[in-house]
Structures are given as C-alpha cells and as structure tokens.
C-alpha positions as CSV (number, residue, x, y, z in Angstrom):
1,X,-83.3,109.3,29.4
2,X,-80.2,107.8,28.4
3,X,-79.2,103.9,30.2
4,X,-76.0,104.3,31.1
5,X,-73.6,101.4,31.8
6,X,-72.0,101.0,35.2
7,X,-68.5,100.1,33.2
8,X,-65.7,102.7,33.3
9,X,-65.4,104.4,30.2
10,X,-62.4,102.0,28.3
11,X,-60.0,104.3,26.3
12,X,-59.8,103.8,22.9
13,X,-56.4,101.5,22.6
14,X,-58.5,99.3,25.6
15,X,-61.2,98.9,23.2
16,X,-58.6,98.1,20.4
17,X,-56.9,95.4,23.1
18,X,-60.2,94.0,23.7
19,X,-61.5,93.7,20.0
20,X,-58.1,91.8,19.0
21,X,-58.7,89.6,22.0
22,X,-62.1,88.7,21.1
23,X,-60.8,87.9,17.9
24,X,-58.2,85.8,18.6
25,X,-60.8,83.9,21.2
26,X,-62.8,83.1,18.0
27,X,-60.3,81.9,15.6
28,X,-59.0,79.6,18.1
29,X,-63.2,78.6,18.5
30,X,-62.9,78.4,14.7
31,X,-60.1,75.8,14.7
32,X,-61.5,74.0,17.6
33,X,-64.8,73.5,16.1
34,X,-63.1,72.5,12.7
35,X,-61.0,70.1,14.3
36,X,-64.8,68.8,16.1
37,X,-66.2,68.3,12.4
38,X,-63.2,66.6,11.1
39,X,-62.7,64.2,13.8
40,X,-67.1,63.2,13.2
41,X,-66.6,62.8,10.0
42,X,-63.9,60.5,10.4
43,X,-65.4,58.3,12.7
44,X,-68.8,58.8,10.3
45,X,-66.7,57.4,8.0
46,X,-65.8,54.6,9.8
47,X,-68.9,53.7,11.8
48,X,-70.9,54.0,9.1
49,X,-69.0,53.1,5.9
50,X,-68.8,51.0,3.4
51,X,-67.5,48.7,5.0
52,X,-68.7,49.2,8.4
53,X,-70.4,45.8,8.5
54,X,-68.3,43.3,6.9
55,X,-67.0,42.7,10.6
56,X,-69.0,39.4,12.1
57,X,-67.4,39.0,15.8
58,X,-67.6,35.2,15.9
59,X,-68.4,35.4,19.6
60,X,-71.7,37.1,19.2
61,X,-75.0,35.2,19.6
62,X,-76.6,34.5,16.7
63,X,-80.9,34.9,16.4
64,X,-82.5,31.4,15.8
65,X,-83.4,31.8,12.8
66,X,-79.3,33.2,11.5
67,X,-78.7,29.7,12.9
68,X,-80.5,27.9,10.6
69,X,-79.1,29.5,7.5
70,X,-75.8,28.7,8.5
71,X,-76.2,25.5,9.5
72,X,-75.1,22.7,6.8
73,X,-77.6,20.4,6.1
74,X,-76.6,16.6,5.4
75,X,-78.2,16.0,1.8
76,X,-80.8,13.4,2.4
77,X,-81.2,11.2,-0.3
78,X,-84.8,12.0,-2.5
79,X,-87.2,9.1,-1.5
80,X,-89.6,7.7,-3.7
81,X,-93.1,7.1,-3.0
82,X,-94.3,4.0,-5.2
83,X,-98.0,3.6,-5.8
C-alpha cells in the first residue's frame, strides 16, 4: 500500500517556484549566520585579546592582598643589633 499525502498534487512550475523559494530562504540563512560568526569573532577578539586585560578600572575593589603590593613602603632604615 502506497502513503499517500493529503497535499494537492503541485504542478511542475509550483514545484520549480517552491524550490527557488527555498533557496533563496537559505542563502539569506547563509548570510545571516555569516554575519552571526563575524560579529563573535569580533567581540572574541576584543573580550579576549591581547589586550583584553591591560584595562584596570581604578574604581574597582582591590583583594587584600593586591593591596599590599601596591602599597609603597617607607624604607626603614637597617638597624643593627650590637652584641
């Protein structure tokens, strides 16, 4: 037994309209999709960089011990212990 589908029969110049639809539906996909990858790769390339880190927002809250490497530190003169 034969399934067949509960479509009308398309004529042959329906078919061709359909197939040129489907294929301008998926070159425009095409573009849209390169356009996605293009615009990732640009903010890839500007998240993460060379650069991407150089940027220290002066505003941010630094971890204890960040402090203490950026503190200066008065010299203290070098005592000597006499015995």
């Amino acid at each position: 037994m034969a399934v067949r589908s509960k479509e009308p029969q398309l004529s042959y110049e329906d078919l061709e309209n359909k197939v040129a639809f489907q294929e301008e539906k998926i070159e425009h996909q095409d573009n849209f999709i390169n356009q996605l990858q293009h615009a990732i790769a640009q903010l890839n390339r500007h998240r993460f960089g060379r650069r991407s880190e150089s940027f220290v927002n002066p505003l941010q809250a630094q971890l204890p011990f960040m402090k203490e490497e950026n503190e200066v530190k008065p010299e203290q003169p070098e005592q000597k212990i006499y015995h």
